[in-house]
C-alpha positions as CSV (number, residue, x, y, z in Angstrom):
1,X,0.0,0.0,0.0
2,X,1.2,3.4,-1.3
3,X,2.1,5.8,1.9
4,X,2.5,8.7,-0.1
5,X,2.8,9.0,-4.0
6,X,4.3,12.2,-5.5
7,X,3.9,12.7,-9.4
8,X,5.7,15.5,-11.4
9,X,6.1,17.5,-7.9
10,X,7.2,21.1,-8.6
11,X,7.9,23.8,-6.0
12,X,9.2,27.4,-7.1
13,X,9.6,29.9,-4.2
14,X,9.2,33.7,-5.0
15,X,12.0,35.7,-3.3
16,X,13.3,39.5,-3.6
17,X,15.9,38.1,-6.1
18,X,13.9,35.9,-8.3
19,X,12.4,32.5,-8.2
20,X,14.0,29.7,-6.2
21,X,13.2,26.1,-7.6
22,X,13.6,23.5,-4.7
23,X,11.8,20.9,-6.7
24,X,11.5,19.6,-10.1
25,X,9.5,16.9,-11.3
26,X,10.0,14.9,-8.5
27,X,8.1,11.4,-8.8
28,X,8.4,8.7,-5.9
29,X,6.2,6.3,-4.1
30,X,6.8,5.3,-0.3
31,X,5.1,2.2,0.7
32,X,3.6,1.1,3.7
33,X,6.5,0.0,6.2
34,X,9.0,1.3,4.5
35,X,12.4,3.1,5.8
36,X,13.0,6.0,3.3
37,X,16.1,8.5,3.4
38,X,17.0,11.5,1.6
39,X,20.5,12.0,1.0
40,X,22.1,15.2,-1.2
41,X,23.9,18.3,-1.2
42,X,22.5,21.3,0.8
43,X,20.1,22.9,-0.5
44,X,18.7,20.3,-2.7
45,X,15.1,20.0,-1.7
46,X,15.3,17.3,0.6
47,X,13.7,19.2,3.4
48,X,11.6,20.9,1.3
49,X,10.1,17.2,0.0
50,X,9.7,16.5,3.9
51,X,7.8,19.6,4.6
52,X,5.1,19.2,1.3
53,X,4.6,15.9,3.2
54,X,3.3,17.5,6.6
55,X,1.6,20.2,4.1
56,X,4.3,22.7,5.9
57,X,5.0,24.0,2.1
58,X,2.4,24.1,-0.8
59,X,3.6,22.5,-4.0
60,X,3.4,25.2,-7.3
61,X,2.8,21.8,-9.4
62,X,2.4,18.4,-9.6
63,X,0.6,15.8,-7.2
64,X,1.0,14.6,-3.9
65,X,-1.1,12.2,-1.4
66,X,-0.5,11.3,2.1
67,X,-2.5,8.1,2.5
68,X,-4.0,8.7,-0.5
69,X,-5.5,11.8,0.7
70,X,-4.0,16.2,0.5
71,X,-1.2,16.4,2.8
72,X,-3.6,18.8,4.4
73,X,-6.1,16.4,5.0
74,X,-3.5,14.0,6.4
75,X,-2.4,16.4,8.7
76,X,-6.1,17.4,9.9
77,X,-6.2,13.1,10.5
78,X,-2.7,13.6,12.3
79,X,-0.9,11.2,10.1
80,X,2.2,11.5,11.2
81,X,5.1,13.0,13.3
82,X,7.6,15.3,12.3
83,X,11.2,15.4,14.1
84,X,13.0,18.4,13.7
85,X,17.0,18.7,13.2
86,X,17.0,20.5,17.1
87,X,15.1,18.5,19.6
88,X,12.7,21.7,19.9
89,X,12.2,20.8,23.7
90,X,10.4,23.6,25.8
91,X,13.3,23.9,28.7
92,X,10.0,24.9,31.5
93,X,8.7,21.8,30.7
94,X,9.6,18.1,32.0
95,X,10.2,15.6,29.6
96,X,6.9,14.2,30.5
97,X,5.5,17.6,29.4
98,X,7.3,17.9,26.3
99,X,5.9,14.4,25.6
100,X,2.4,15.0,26.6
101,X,1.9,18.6,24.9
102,X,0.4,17.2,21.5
103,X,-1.4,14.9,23.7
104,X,-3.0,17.6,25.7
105,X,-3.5,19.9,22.3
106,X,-5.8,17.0,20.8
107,X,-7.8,16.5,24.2
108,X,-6.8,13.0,25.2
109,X,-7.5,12.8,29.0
110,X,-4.6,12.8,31.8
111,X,-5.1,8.8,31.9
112,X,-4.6,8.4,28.8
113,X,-2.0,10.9,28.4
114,X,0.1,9.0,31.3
115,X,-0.4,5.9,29.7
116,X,1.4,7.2,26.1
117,X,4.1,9.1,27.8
118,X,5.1,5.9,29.7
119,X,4.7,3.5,26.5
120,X,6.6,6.3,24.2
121,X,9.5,6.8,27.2
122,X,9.8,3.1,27.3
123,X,10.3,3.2,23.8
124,X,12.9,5.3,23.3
125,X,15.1,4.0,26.1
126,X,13.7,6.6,28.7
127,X,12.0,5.5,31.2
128,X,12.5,7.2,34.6
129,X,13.4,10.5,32.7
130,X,9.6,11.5,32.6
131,X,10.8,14.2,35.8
132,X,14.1,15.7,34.0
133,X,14.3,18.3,32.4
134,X,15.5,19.2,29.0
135,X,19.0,20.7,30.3
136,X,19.5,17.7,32.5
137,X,19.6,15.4,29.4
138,X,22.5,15.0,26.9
139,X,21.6,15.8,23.5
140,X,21.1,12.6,22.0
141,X,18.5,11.9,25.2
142,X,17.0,15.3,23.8
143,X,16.7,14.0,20.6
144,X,15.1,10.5,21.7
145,X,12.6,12.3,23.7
146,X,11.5,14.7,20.5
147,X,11.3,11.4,19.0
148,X,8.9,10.4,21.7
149,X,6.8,13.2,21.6
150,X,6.5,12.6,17.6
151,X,5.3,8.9,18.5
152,X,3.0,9.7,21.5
153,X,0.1,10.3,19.2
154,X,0.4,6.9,17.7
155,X,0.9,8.3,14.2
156,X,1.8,5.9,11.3
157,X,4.2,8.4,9.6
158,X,7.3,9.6,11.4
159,X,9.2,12.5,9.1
160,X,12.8,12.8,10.4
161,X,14.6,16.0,9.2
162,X,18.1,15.1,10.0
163,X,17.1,14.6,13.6
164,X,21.3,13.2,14.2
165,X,23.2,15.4,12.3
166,X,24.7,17.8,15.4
167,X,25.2,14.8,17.5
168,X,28.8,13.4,17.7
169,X,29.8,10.0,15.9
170,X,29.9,7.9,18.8
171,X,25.9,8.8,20.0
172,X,24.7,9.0,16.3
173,X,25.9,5.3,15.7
174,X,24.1,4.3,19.1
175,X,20.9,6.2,18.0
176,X,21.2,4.8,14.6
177,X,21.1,0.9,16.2
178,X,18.2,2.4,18.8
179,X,16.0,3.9,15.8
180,X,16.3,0.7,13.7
181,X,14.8,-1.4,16.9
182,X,12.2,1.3,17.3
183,X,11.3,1.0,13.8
184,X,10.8,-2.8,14.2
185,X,8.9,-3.0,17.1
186,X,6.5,-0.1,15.6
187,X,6.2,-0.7,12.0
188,X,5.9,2.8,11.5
189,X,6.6,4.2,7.8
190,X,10.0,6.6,8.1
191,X,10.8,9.7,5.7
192,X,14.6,10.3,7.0
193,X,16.7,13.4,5.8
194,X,20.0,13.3,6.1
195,X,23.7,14.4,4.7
196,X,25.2,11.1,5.6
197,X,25.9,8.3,3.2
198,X,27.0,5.5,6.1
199,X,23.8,6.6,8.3
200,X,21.2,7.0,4.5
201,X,22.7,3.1,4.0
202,X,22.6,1.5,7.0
203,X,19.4,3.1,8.3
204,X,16.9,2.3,5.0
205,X,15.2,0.1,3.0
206,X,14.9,2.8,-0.2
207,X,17.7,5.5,-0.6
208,X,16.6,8.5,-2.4
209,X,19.3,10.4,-4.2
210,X,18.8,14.3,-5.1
211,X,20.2,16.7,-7.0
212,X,21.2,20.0,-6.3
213,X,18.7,22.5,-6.5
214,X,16.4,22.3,-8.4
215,X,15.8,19.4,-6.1
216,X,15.8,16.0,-8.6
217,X,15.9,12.4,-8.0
218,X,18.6,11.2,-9.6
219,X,18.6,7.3,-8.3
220,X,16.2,5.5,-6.4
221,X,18.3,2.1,-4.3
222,X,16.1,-0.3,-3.1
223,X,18.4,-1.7,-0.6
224,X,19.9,-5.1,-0.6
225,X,20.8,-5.2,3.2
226,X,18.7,-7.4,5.4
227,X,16.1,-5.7,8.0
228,X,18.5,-6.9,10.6
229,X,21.7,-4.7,10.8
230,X,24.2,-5.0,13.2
231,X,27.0,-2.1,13.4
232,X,29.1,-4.3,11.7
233,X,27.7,-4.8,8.7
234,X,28.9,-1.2,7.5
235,X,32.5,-3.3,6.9
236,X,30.3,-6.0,4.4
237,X,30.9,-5.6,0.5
238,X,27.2,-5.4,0.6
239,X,27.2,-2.3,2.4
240,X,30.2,-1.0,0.5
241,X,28.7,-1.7,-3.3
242,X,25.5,0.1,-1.8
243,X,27.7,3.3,-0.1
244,X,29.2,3.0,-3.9
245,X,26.2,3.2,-5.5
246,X,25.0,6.4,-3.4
247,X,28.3,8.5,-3.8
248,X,28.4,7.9,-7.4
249,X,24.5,9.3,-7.9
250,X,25.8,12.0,-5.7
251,X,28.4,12.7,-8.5
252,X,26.0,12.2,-11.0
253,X,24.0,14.9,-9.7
254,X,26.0,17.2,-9.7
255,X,27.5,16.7,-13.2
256,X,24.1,18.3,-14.5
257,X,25.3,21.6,-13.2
């Protein structure tokens, strides 16, 4: 089943010094399930794809559905959660609170509200945390607990906009393994941006390569790697070949400058 389906997706913005085009004919289907990333140059579009998904920016042509419906009508049905690059915690508010503030904006009662904020902390590897606050965490507990406030609503969407990308390589590897289990245990389809070709390869199941702007696909990898991924198998010749593959549609990319 087709999560979202983008056809001929165009998206000019008007500025002071002329038109900006951060997309061009983008086509691509996400299926159910699936573990997408978004890998290219700054500036490319990637984002911008991510934020026509949570109807954040209005496409200037083309098509888009979010389970088959507008991205504004998937938004209104709270489709799905959206992780920002900062963790975007409020510092007055526990980690509890962060969690249970989408909770509280959609009326769920305090039961109910406890109930999520415990399942989502447990999730995320945070149980006990619920009292902290955000400047007691490090920032990679930050950035687990703004994924558990995008997961407390149960959504079956989770958009990642580079949510590891100021962390060092140490925690981003750990958080790598962490989001991988979470994404097993919850089935949940992933839209992931990021400027990393190890963490694009070892994280997905389809690797979407863009162009710089204006924002192309340039290759599509369905991924040969099994859904189990230790660490280790970023040292396989599977891993490598895929790695390859990426770099060189990077290259390609940019060769249409």
């Amino acid at each position: 089943m087709s999560v979202v389906t983008a056809n001929g997706l165009d998206l000019t913005f008007q500025t002071n010094d002329g038109p900006v085009h951060a997309l061009k004919g983008v086509d691509l289907t996400i299926e159910k399930g699936e573990f997408v990333s978004f890998i290219g140059p700054s500036g490319c579009g990637k984002t911008t794809f991510l934020r026509v998904m949570a109807d954040l920016e209005q496409p200037t042509g083309g098509s888009i559905t979010v389970n088959g419906v507008s991205p504004q009508e998937a938004r209104l049905a709270r489709a799905y959660g959206y992780v920002f690059q900062a963790a975007g915690l409020y510092p007055w508010r526990t980690i509890g609170g962060n969690i249970r503030l989408p909770l509280e904006i959609m009326g769920y009662d305090k039961a109910e509200q406890a109930e999520r904020v415990a399942k989502t902390l447990d999730l995320v590897d945070l149980s006990g945390f619920e009292k902290k606050f955000p400047w007691q965490l490090s920032g990679g507990m930050q950035q687990r607990a703004s994924i558990a406030r995008a997961l407390a609503f149960d959504a079956d969407i989770l958009l990642m906009d580079e949510p590891f990308g100021a962390l060092d390589e140490i925690v981003r590897d750990h958080l790598n393994e962490q989001l991988l289990q979470l994404w097993a245990r919850t089935e949940k389809t992933i839209a992931f941006v990021t400027h990393s070709i190890p963490e694009a390869v070892y994280l997905s199941t389809k690797i979407v390569v863009m162009s710089p702007r204006p924002g192309r696909i340039t290759d599509v990898i369905e991924s040969p790697l099994p859904k189990e991924r230790p660490l280790e198998i970023r040292d396989t010749p599977e891993f490598l070949a895929v790695a390859h593959r990426v770099r060189e549609g990077l290259r390609a990319g940019h060769s249409y400058d």
